[in-house]
C-alpha positions as CSV (number, residue, x, y, z in Angstrom):
1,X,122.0,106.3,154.8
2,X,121.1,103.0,153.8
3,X,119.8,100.4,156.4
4,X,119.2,97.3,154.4
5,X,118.9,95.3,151.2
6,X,118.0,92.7,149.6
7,X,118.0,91.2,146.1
8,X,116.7,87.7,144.2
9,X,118.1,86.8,141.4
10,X,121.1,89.1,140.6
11,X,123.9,87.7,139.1
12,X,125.6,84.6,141.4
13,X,122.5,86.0,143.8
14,X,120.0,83.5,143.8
15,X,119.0,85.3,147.0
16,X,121.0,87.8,149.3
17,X,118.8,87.5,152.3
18,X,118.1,90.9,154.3
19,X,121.6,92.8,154.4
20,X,121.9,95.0,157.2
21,X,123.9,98.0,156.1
22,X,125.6,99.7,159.3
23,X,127.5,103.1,158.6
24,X,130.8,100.9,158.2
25,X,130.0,98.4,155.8
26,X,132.1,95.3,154.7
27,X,132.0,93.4,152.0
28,X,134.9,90.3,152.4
29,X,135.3,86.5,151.0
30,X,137.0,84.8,148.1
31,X,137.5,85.7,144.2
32,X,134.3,85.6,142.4
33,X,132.4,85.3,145.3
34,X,129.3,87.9,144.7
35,X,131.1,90.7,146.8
36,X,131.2,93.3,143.5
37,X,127.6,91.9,142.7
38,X,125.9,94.1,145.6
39,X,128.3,97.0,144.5
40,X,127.4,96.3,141.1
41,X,123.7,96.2,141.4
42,X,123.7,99.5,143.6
43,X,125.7,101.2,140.5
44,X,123.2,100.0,138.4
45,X,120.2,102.1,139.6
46,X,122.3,105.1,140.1
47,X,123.0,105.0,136.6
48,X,119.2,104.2,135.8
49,X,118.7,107.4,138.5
50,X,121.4,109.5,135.9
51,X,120.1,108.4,132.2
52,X,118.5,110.9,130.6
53,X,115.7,107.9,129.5
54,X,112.8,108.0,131.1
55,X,111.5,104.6,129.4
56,X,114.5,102.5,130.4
57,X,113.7,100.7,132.8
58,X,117.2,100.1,133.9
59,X,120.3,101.0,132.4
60,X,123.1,97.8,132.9
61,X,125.7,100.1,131.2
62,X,128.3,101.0,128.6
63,X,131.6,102.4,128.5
64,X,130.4,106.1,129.9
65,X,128.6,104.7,133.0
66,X,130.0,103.5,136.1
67,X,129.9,100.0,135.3
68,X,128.7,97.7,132.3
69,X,126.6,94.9,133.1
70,X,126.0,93.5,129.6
71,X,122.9,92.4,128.7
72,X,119.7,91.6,130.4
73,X,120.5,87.7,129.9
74,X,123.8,88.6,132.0
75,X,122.5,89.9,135.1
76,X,120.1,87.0,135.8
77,X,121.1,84.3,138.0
78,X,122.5,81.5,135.7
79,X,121.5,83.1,132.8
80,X,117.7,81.7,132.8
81,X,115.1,83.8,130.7
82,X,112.0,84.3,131.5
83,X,112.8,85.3,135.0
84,X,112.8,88.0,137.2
85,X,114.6,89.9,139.6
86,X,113.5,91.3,143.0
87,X,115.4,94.3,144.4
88,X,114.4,96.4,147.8
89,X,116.1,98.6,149.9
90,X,115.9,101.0,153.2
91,X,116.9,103.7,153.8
92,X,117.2,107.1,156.4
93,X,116.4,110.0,154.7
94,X,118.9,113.2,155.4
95,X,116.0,115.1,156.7
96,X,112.5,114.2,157.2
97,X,109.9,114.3,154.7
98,X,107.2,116.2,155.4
99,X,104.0,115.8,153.2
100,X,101.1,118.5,153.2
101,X,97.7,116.9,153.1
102,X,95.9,117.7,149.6
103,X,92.9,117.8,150.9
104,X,93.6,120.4,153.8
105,X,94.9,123.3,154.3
106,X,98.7,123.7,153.3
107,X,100.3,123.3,157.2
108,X,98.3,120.5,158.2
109,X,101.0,117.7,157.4
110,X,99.7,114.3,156.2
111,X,102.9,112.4,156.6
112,X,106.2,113.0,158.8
113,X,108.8,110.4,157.2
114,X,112.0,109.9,158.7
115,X,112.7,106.7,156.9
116,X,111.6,104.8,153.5
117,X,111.5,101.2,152.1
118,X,111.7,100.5,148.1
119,X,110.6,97.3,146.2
120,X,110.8,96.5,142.6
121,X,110.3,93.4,140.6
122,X,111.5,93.1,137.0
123,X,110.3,90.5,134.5
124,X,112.8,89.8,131.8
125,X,112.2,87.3,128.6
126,X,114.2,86.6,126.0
127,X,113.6,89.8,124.1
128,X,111.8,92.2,126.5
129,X,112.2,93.7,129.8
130,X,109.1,95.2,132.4
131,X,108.5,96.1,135.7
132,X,105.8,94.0,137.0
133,X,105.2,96.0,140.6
134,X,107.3,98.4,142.7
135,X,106.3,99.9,146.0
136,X,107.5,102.6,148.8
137,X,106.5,101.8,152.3
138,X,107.3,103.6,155.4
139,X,105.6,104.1,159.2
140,X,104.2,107.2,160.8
141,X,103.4,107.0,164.1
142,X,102.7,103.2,164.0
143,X,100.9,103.0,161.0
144,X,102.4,101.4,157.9
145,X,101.5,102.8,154.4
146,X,102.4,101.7,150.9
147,X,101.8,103.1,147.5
148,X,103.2,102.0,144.2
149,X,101.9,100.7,141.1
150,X,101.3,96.9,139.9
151,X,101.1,95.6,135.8
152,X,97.3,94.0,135.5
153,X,97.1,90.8,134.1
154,X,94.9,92.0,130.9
155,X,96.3,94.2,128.5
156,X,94.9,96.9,126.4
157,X,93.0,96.1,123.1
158,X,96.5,97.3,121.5
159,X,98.5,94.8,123.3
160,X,100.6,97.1,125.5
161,X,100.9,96.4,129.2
162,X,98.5,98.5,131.9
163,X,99.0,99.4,135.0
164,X,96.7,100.3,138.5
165,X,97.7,102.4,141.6
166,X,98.6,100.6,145.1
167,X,97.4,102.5,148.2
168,X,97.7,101.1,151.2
169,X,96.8,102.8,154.9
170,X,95.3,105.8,152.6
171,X,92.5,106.3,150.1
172,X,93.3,107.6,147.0
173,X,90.3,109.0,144.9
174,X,90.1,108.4,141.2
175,X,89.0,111.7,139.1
176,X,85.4,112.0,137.9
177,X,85.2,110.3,134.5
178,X,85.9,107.4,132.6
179,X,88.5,105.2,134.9
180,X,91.7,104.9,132.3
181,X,94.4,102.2,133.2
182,X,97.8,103.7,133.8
183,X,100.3,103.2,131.5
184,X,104.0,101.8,132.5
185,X,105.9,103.0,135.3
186,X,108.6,106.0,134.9
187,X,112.2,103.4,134.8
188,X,111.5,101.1,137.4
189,X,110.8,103.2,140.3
190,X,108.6,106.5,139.3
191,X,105.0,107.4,139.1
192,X,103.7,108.5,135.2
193,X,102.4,112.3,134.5
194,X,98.8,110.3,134.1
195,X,98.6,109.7,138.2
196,X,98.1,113.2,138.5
197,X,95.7,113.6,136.1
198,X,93.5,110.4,137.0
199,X,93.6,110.9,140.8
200,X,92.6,113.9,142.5
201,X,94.9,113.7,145.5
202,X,98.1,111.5,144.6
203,X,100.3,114.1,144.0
204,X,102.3,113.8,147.1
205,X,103.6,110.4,145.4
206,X,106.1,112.2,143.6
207,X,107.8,113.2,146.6
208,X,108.7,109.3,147.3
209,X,110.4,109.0,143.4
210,X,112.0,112.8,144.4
211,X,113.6,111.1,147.5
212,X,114.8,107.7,145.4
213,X,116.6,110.1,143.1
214,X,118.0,112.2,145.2
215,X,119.6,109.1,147.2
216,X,121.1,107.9,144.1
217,X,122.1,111.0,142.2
218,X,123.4,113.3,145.6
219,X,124.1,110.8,148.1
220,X,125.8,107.7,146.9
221,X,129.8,107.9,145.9
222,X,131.6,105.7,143.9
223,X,135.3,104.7,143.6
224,X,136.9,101.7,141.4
225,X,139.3,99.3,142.2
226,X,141.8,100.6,139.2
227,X,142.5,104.2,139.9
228,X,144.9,106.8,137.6
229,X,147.9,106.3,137.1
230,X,150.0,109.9,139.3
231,X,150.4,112.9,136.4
232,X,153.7,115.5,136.4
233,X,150.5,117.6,135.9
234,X,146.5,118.3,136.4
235,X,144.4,120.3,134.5
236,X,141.5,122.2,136.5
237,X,139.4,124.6,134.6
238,X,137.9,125.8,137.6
239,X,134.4,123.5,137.9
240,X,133.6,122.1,141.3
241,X,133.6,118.4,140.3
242,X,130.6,115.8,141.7
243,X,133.0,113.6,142.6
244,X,136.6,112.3,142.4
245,X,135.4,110.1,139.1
246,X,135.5,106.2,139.0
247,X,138.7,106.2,138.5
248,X,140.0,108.9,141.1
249,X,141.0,111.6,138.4
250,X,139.3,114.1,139.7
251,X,141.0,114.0,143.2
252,X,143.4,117.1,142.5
253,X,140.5,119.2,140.8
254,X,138.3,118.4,143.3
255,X,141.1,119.2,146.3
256,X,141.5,122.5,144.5
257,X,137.5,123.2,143.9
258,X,137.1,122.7,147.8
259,X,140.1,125.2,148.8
260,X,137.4,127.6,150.5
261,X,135.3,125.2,151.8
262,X,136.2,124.1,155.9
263,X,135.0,120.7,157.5
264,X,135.1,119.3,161.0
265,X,137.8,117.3,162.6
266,X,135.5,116.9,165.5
267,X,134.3,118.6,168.4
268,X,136.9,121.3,169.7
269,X,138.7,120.8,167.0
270,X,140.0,123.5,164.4
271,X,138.1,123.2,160.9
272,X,140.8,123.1,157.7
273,X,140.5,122.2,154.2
274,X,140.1,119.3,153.1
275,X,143.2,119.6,150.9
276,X,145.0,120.1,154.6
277,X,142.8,117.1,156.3
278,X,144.1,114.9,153.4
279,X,147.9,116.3,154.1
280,X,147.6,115.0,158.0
281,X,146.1,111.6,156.7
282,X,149.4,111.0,154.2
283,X,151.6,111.8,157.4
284,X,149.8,110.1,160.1
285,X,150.2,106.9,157.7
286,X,153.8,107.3,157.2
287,X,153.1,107.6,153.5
288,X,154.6,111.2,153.3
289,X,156.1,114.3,155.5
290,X,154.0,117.1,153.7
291,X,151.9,117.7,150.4
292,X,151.1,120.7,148.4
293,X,149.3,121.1,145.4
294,X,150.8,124.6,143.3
295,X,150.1,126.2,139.9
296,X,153.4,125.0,137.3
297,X,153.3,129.6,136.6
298,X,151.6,132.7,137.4
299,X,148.3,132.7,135.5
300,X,148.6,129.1,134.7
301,X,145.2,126.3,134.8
302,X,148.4,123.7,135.2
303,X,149.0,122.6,139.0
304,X,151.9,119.9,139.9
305,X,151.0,118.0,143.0
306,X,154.8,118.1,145.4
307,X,155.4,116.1,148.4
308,X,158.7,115.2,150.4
309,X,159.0,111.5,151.8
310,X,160.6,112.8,155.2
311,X,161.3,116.4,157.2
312,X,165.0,117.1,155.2
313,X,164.2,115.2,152.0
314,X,163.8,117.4,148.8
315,X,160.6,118.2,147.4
316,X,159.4,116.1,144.2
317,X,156.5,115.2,142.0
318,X,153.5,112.8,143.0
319,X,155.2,110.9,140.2
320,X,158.2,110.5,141.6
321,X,157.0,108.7,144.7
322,X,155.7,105.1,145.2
323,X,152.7,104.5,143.7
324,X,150.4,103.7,146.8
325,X,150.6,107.6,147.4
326,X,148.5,108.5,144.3
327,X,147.1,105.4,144.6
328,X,145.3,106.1,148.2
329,X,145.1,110.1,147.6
330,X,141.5,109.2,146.1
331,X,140.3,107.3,148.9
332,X,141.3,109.8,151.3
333,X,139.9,113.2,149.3
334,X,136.6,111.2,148.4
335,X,135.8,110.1,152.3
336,X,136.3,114.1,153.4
337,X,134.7,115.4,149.9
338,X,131.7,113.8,149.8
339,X,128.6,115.6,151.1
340,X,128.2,115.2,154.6
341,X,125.8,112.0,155.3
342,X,126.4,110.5,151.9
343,X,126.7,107.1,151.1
344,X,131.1,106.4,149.6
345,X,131.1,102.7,147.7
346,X,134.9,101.6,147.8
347,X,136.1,98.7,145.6
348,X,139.1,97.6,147.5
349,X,140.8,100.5,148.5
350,X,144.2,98.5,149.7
351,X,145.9,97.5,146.0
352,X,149.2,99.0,146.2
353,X,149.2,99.6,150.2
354,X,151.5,98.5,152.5
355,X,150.5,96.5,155.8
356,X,150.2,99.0,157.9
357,X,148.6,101.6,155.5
358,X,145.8,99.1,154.6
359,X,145.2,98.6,158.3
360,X,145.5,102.4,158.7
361,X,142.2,102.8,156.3
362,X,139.9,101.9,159.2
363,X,141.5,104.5,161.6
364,X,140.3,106.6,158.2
365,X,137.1,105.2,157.5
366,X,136.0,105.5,161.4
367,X,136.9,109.2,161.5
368,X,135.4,109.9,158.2
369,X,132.2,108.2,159.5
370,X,132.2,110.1,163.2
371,X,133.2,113.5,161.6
372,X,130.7,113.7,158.5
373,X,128.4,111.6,159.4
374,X,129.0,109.5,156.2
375,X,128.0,105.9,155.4
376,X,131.3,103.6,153.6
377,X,130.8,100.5,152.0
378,X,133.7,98.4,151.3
379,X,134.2,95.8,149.6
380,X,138.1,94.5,150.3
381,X,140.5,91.3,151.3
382,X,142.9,93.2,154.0
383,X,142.8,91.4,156.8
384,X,144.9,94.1,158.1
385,X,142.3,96.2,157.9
386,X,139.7,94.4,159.1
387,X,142.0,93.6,162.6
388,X,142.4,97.2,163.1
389,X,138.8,97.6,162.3
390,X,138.5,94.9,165.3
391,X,140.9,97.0,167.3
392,X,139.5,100.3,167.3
393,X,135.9,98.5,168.2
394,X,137.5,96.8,171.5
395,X,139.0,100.3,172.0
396,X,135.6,102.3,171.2
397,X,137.8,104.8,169.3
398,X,135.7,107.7,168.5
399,X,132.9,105.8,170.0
400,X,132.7,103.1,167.2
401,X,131.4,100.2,168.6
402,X,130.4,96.9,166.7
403,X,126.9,98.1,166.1
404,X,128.5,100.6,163.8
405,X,129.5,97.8,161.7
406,X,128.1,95.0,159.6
407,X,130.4,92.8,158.3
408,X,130.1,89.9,155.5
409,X,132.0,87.1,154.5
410,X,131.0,86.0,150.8
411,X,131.6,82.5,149.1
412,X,130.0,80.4,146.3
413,X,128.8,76.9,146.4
414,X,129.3,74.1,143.8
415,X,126.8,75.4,141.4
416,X,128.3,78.8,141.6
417,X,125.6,80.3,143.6
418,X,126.4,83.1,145.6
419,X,126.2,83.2,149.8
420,X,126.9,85.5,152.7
421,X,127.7,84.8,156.1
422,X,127.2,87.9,158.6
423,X,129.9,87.8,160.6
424,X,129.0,88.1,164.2
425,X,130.9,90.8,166.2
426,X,130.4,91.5,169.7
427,X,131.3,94.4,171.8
428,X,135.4,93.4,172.2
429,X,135.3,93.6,168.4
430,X,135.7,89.6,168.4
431,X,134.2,87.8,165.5
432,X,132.7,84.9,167.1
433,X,131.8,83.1,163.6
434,X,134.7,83.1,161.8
435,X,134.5,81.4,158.4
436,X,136.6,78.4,157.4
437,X,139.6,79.7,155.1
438,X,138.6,83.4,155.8
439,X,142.1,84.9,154.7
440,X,143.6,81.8,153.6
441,X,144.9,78.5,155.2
442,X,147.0,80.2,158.0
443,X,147.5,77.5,160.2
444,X,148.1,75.0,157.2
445,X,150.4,77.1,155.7
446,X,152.3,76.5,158.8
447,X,151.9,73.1,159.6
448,X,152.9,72.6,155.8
449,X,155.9,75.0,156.2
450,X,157.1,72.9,159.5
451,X,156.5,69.0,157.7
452,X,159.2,70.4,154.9
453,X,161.4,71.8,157.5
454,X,161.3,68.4,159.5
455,X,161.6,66.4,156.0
456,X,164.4,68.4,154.7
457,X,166.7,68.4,158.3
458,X,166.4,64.4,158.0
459,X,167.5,64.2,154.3
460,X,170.6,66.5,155.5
């Protein structure tokens, strides 16, 4: 799960500031505000994390990946090369890490980490890209270490960029023989082959890059904004998808891939599918009286997806619905598909929801997150679902209280700079820092709306 973040010089970002990340996370604020920017730079090194290029030092994008940054020159606040750009995050790890010491014997344990902290910063000119230093810090038993690797000032006699190792609260013992600088760093975040072979105990530092991957590649989820359009049909070949896909069209695959599998609806409770979880969701929203997923024929890879609006209505197609059902089905399959303790990103998981669906997400999100154990970060303008949200925090539903939640409220100044206001919520689920203009001019809108009555009824 993560804990925190923090980024310089990302996009409209001159500076986030330390971003607590609580297991409900909420992104709100105007248009073009830097909301998507903190999605956006977390998609980005789970892409880097993916590409098969182990010299890329971060992958912005193209039309495979999750997102497409552009260029180099586009992700740097306002545009200004040289610069660079500063990036650290925290995070629990799912189970601890336990590191042998390599210079005793295999069960004496050097390290027991339950938690680790990641820093890189990137230089970027007009036509090159490097990673001047990144780091991995954590505390055992209240002492901090940190190892990384930092870029020397002096290059080699062939121009190219060196590197040295950074220990910190352990020492780490160069190999007999000629001291050789280290070359560049694996992406942005991974120890070189050469630390092994130029130190004779560093190779527990591959367990830190192991535990950055694996956060990225296994535990962090991703849905879009623009989901699939509902099909008269799916296609599943059988393969247990990753995911539901950016898009959600992998929902129905995935619902049928995870048939077998059982999860918890909390304590004393019955396990089901998920494919029956997500049927009870659809109902207990009102979207829907019942939901079944069957093959078109015997022998057949084809499945048609049939619901029925209310107890004595017909059965029909997905596509023959409103379109919020297909629309929310991936929302819904992702938060109860996803590994247990993952991370879900959701890019405003309301479009197409009415009212009282939108405000129905957090009565989703909170059981998701008390049942599985999983971390959601949303990024979304429903104020409908941020006063239920306040509701079931007044109510402790579950036990979610307003620790569980960190909430932000994102704007831009004059100059286009990006800014975030945490919004302060205390144990009623009160937000006792409301931001001017949070959802809108309500009151003006009112006060406006009253003038014109009062101007019209005296022209009459």
């Amino acid at each position: 799960m993560l804990t925190q973040l923090h980024a310089q010089n990302f996009k409209s970002w001159q500076d986030t500031g330390n971003m607590r990340m609580a297991s409900l996370t909420g992104l709100f604020g105007t248009n073009s505000s830097g909301k998507t920017a903190i999605i956006q730079l977390l998609l980005m090194f789970k892409q880097t994390v993916e590409s098969a290029d182990r010299q890329r030092i971060i992958h912005t994008g193209d039309e495979l990946t999750y997102i497409d940054l552009g260029t180099l020159h586009d992700i740097v606040h306002q545009h200004k090369l040289p610069s660079e750009i500063v990036f650290s995050l925290n995070w629990k790890l799912s189970k601890p890490l336990k590191i042998s010491d390599p210079e005793g014997t295999p069960d004496k344990i050097l390290f027991l980490i339950n938690a680790l902290s990641f820093k890189t910063i990137i230089e970027g000119t007009a036509d090159s890209i490097a990673v001047k230093q990144f780091t991995y810090s954590f505390s055992d038993e209240d002492k901090q270490y940190l190892f990384g690797m930092r870029r020397k000032e002096k290059k080699s006699n062939k121009g190219k960029a060196q590197y040295e190792l950074i220990a910190e609260g352990y020492h780490i013992k160069r190999s007999p023989g000629r001291k050789w600088d280290l070359p560049p760093p694996v992406k942005t975040y991974g120890f070189p082959d050469q630390v092994n072979a130029y130190y004779q105990n560093a190779g527990f530092l591959s367990f830190f890059v192991l535990a950055f991957e694996e956060l990225f590649q296994k535990n962090i989820y991703y849905l879009g904004p623009l989901r699939d359009y509902p099909r008269r049909s799916y296609i599943w070949t059988g393969e247990k998808p990753q995911d539901v896909g950016r898009r959600g069209e992998l929902a129905i695959p995935a619902l049928l891939a995870s048939r077998s599998d059982k999860i918890s609806r909390g304590k004393g409770r019955k396990r089901i599918t998920i494919e029956e979880r997500v049927a009870e969701w659809l109902r207990e929203l009102g979207l829907i009286y019942d939901f079944r997923l069957t093959p078109i024929a015997e022998n057949r890879k084809e499945y048609e997806v049939k619901v029925r609006r209310s107890p004595n209505a017909p059965e029909v197609l997905i596509t023959d619905v409103g379109f919020g059902v297909s629309q929310i089905l991936p929302v819904l399959v992702l938060c109860y598909y996803a590994p247990q303790g993952s991370t879900i990103i959701l890019e405003q998981p309301e479009i197409h929801l009415h009212p009282s669906v939108q405000a129905g997400l957090a009565d989703v999100f909170i059981d998701a997150i008390k049942t599985r154990n999983v971390q959601i970060i949303v990024e979304s303008h429903s104020e409908h679902l941020l006063r239920r949200l306040q509701r079931r925090i007044a109510e402790e539903k579950d036990g979610f209280s307003h620790q569980d939640a960190a909430l932000y409220f994102c704007n831009t100044d004059n100059s286009g700079a990006s800014h975030k206001t945490p919004l302060e919520l205390d144990t009623f689920g009160n937000i006792n820092n409301w931001p001017d203009g949070f959802f809108g001019d309500e009151l003006g809108e009112l006060v406006a709306m009253t003038e014109a009555g009062i101007k019209r009824q005296q022209n009459i």
